[in-house]
N, C-alpha and C positions, 0 to 999 in steps of 0.2 A: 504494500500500500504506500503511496506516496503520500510526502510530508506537507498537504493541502496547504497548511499555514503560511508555509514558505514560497510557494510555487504561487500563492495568487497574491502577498502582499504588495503593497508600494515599494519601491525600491528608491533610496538616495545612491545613488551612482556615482561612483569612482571607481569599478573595476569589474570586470567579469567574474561570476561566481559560477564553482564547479561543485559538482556534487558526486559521490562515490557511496554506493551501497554495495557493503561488502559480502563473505558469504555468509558469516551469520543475521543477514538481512539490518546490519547499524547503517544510519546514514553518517557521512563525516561533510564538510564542506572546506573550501578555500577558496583563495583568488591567484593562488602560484601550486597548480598541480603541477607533482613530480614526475619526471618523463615517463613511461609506461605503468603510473601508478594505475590506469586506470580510470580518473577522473572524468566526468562529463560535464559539457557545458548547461550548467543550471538558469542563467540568466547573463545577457549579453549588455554589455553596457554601451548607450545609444554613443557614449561621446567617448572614442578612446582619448585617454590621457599619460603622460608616460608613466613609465613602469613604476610603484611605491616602491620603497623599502620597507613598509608595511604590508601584514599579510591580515590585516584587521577586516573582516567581512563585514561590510556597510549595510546590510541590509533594515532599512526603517524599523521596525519589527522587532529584532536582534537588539539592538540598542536599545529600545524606547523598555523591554524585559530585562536585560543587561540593568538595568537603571532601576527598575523594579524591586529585582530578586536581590542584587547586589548586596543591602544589608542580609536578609536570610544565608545570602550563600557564607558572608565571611564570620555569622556567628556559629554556622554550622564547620567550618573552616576549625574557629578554634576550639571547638570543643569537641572534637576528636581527633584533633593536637595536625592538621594538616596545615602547610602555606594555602593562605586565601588566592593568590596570586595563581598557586597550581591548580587547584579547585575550579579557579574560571578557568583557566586555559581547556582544561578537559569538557565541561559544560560547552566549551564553546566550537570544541571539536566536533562532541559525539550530538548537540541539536544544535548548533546555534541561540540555545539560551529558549529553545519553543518550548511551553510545560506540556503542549499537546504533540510534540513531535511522535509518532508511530512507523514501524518497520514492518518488513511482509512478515517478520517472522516474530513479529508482538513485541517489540522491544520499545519500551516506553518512556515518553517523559524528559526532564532535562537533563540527568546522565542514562537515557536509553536503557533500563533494567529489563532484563529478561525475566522472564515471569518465576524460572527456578531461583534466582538471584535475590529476584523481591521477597521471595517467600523467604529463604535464609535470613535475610534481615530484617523479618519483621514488615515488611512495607505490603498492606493489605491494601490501597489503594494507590498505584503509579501514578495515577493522574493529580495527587495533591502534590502539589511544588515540592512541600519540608518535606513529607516522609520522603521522596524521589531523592531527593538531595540528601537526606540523611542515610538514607540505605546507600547509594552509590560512594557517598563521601566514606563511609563504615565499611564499605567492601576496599574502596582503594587502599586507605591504611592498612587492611588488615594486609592487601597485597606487597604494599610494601614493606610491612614485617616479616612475611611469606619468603621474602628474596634480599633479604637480608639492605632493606633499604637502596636496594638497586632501582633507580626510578627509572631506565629503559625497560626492565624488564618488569617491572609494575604496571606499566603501559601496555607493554606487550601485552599481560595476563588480561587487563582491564580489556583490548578489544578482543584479543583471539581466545583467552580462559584460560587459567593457570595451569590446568593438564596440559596444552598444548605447550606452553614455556619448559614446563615439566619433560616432557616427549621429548622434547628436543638438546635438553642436556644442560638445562637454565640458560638458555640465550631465547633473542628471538628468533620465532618461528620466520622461517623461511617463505614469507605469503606477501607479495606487495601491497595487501590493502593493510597488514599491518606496521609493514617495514615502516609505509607512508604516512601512517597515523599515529608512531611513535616520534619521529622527525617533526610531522605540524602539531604536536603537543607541547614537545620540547622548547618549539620556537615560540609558540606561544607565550608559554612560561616567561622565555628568557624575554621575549618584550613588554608581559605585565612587571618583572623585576624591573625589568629599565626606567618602564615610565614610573615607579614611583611613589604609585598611586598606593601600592599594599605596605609598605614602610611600617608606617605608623599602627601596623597589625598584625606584626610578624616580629 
């Protein structure tokens, strides 16, 4: 099922936006897909401009929830001990910040929980913003305890599932939509550290 929210909002435009649905049916989004990552173009921007050094998705929508949830996400940040700064990076990977984001294969919400994942942590309803945030935020720590604070390979676990990191000898799996989705998380990260903004929360 496609992620309606996204596909029919207003757009402020500054870049083309691509979208990648992987095989566990997650959607990710960008505006600099990686060369044979896979990525499709989601939305074409009327006015090209040159290239950002930002990989920040403009989409109206995205921002105006981004502004929203922001206190929720970073009280949920500190009180299961994660950077607020990492927290939005992933939110913003795995929906773009949609609470109603959905995949073919039921993955739900602002960090996309699988229905066996929601149940694990408690979260009887995907579609309320906190529990979604609270389960996903509760699964990633627990990921990065899992692997001894390695945060590629917490990534990895979070899109492909920690058996498969596991399978493969604790590295990541060998699969382009995650190679790709461990790299636009990272970079995310590293440009919420830059700008600043998570400082005074960390």
């Amino acid at each position: 099922m496609v992620l309606a929210g996204l596909l029919f909002c207003s757009v402020s435009a500054v870049a083309d936006i691509y979208k990648y649905e992987d095989r566990n049916g997650k959607l990710h989004f960008t505006d600099r897909p990686m060369k044979g990552s896979g990525y499709r173009l989601l939305w074409h921007s009327p006015t090209r401009q040159k290239k950002s050094t930002s990989s920040r998705i403009d989409l109206a929508s995205s921002d105006r929830n981004r502004h929203l949830y922001s206190p929720m996400i970073e009280e949920i940040a500190k009180k299961v001990r994660l950077k607020a700064a990492l927290l939005h990076a992933v939110i913003k990977a795995e929906s773009a910040y949609d609470p109603r984001a959905l995949s073919r294969t039921g993955a739900k919400g602002l960090m996309q929980l699988m229905p066996d994942t929601a149940k694990r942590y408690g979260v009887y309803d995907s579609w309320d913003p906190r529990s979604n945030l609270t389960g996903g935020a509760t699964y990633l720590r627990d990921l990065l305890i899992m692997f001894n604070n390695d945060l590629r390979l917490a990534l990895a676990a979070y899109n492909a599932g920690e058996n498969a990191v596991k399978r493969f000898g604790n590295s990541i799996p060998p699969y382009p939509e995650t190679e790709a989705y461990v790299v636009r998380v990272l970079d995310l990260y590293r440009e919420n550290q830059s700008s600043g903004q998570f400082a005074a929360l960390e």
